[in-house]
VOLO-175202 format. One record per atom (N, C-alpha, C): x, y, z; atom name. Coordinates in steps of 0.05 Angstrom, whole numbers, plus 5000, padded with zeros to 4 digits. Layout:
N
- x, y, z, at
- X, Y, Z, CA
...
END
This chain:
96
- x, y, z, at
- 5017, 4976, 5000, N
- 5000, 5000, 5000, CA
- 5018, 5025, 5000, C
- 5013, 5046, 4995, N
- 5024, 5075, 4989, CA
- 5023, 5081, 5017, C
- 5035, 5106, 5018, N
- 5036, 5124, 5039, CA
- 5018, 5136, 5054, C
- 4990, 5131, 5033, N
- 4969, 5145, 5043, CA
- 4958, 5128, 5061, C
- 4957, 5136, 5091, N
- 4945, 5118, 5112, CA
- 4915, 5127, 5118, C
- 4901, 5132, 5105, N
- 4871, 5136, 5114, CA
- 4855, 5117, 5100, C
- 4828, 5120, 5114, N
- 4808, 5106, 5100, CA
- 4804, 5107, 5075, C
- 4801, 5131, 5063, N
- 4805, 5130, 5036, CA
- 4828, 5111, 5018, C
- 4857, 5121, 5036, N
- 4864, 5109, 5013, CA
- 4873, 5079, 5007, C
- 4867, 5069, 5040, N
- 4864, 5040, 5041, CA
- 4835, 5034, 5016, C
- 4814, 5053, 5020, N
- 4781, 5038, 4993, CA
- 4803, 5039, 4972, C
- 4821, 5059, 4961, N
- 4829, 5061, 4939, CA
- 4839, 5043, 4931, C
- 4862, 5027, 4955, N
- 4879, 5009, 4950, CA
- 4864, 4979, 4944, C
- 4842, 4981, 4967, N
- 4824, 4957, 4951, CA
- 4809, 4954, 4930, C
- 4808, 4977, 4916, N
- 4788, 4979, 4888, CA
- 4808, 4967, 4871, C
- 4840, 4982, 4872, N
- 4865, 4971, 4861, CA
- 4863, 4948, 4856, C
- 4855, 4930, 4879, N
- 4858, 4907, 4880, CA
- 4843, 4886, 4868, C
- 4824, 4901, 4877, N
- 4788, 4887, 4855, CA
- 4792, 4892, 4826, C
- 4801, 4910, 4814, N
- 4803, 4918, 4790, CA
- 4832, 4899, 4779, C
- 4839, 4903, 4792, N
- 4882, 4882, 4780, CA
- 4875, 4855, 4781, C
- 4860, 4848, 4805, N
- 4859, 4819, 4801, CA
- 4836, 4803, 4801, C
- 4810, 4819, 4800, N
- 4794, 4813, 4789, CA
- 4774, 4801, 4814, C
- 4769, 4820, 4828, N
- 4760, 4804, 4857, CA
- 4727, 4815, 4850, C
- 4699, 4790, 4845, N
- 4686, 4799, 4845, CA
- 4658, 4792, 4870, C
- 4667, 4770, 4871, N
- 4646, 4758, 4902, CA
- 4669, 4750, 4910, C
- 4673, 4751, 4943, N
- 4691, 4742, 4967, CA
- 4673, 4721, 4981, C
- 4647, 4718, 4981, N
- 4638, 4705, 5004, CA
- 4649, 4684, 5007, C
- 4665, 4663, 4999, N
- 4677, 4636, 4999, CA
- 4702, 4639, 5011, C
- 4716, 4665, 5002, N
- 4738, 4671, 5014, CA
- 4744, 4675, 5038, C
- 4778, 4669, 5041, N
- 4785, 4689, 5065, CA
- 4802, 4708, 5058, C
- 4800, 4728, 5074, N
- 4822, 4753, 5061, CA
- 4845, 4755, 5087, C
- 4870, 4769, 5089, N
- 4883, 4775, 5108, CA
- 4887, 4799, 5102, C
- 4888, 4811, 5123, N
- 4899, 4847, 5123, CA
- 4921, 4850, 5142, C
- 4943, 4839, 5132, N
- 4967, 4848, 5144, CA
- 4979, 4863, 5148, C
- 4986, 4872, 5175, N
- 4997, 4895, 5181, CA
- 4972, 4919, 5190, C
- 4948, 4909, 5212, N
- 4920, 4915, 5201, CA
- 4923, 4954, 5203, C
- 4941, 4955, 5236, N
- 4942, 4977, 5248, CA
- 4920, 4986, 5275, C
- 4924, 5000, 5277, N
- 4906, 5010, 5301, CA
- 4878, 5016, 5281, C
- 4877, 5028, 5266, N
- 4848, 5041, 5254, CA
- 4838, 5016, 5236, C
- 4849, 4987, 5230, N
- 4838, 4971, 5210, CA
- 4830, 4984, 5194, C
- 4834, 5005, 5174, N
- 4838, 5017, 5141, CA
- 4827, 5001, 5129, C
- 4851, 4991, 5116, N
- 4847, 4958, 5099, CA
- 4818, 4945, 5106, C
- 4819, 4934, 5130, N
- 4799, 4911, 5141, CA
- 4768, 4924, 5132, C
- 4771, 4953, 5145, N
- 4744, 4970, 5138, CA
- 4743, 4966, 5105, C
- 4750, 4975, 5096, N
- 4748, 4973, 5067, CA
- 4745, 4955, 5055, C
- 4753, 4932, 5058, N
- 4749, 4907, 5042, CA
- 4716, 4903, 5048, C
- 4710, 4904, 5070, N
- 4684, 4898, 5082, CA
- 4664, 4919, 5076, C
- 4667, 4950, 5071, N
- 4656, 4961, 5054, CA
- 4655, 4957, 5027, C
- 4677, 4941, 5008, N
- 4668, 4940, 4981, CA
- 4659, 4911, 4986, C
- 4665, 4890, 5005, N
- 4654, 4863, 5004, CA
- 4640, 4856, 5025, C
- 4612, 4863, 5035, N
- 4604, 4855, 5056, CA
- 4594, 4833, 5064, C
- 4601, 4816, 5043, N
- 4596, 4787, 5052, CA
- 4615, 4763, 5055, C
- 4644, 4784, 5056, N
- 4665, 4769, 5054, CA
- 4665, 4740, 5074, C
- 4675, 4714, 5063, N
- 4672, 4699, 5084, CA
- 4689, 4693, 5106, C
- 4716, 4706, 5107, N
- 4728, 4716, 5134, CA
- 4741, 4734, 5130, C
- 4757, 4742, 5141, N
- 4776, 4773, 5139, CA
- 4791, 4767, 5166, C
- 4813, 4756, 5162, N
- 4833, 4758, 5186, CA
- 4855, 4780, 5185, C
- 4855, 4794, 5204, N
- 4868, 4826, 5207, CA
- 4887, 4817, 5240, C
- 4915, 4820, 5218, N
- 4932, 4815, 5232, CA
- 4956, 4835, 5243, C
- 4967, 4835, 5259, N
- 4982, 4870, 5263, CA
- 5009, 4850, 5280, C
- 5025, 4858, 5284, N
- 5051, 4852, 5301, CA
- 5052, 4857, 5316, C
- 5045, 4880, 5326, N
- 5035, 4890, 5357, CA
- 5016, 4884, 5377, C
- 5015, 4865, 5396, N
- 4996, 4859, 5406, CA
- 4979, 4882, 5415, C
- 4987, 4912, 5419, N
- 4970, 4930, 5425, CA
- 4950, 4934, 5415, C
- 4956, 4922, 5383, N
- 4938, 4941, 5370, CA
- 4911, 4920, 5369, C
- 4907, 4891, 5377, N
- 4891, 4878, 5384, CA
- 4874, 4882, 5408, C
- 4898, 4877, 5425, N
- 4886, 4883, 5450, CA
- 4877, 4904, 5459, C
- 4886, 4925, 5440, N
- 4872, 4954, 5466, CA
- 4842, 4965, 5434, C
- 4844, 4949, 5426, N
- 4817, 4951, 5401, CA
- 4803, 4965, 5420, C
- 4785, 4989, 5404, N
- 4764, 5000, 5416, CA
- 4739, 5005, 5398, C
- 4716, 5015, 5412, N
- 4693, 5009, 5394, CA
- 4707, 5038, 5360, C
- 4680, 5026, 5341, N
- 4696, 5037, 5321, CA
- 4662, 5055, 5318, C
- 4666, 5075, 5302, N
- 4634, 5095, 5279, CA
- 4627, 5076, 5261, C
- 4632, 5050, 5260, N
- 4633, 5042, 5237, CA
- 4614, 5010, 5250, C
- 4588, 5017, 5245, N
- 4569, 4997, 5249, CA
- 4573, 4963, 5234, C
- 4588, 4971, 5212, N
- 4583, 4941, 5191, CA
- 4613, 4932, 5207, C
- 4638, 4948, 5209, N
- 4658, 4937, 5228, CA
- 4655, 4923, 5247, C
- 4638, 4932, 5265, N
- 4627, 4921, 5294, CA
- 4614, 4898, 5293, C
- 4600, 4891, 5277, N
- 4575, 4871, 5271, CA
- 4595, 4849, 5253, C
- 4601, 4855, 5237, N
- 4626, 4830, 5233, CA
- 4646, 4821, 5249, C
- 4654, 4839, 5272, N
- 4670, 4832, 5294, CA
- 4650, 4807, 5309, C
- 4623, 4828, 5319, N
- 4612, 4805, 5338, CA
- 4607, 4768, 5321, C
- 4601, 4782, 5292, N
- 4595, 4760, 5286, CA
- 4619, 4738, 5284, C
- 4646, 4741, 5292, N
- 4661, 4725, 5279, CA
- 4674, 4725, 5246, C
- 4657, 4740, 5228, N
- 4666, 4739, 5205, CA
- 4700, 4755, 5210, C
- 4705, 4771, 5224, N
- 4735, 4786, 5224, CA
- 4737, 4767, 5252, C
- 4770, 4755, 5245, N
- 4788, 4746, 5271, CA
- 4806, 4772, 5265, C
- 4818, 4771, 5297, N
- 4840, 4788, 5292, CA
- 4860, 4777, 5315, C
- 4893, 4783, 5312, N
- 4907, 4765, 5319, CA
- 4933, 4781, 5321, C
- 4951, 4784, 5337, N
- 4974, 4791, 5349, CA
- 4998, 4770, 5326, C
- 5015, 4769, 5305, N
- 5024, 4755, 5285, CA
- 5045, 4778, 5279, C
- 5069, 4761, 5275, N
- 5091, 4781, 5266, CA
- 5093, 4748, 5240, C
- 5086, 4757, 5216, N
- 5092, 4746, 5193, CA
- 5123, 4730, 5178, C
- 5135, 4747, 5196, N
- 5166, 4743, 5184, CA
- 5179, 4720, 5210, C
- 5160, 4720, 5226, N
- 5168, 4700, 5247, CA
- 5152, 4670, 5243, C
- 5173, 4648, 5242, N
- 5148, 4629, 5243, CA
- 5135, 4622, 5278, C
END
């Protein structure tokens, strides 16, 4: 992803993505958002252009940014949280 750290430009980066590689139903899928961050960008976004994705695991290196999660403005975030559709997980990638 670019430099741009906002919501925007995480949607942008996923339209990128939908458009390059051709992403047109997720529900079967799982997605990962690595590196999710404190604001889940990415995670929001995918789930605004795919709200029926069939998981979305949002992973960060920092256990902070798991553990000190707080509620979000973002009603379809929350509701995929309770439901289980988003795990999220403390994961440093480069470590096995």
């Amino acid at each position: 992803m670019d430099s741009d750290r906002t919501f925007g430009g995480a949607s942008n980066f996923v339209t990128k993505c939908k458009n390059e590689l051709k992403w047109e139903d997720l529900s079967k899928d799982t997605v990962m958002d690595v590196g999710c961050g404190y604001n889940f960008y990415c995670s929001r976004a995918i789930l605004h252009q795919f709200p029926n994705v069939g998981l979305l695991i949002a992973l960060d290196k920092y256990p902070s940014v798991i553990m000190e999660m707080r509620p979000f403005k973002d009603e379809l975030f929350e509701n995929k949280i309770m439901s289980k559709t988003i795990q999220c997980s403390a994961a440093d990638i480069e470590i096995r």
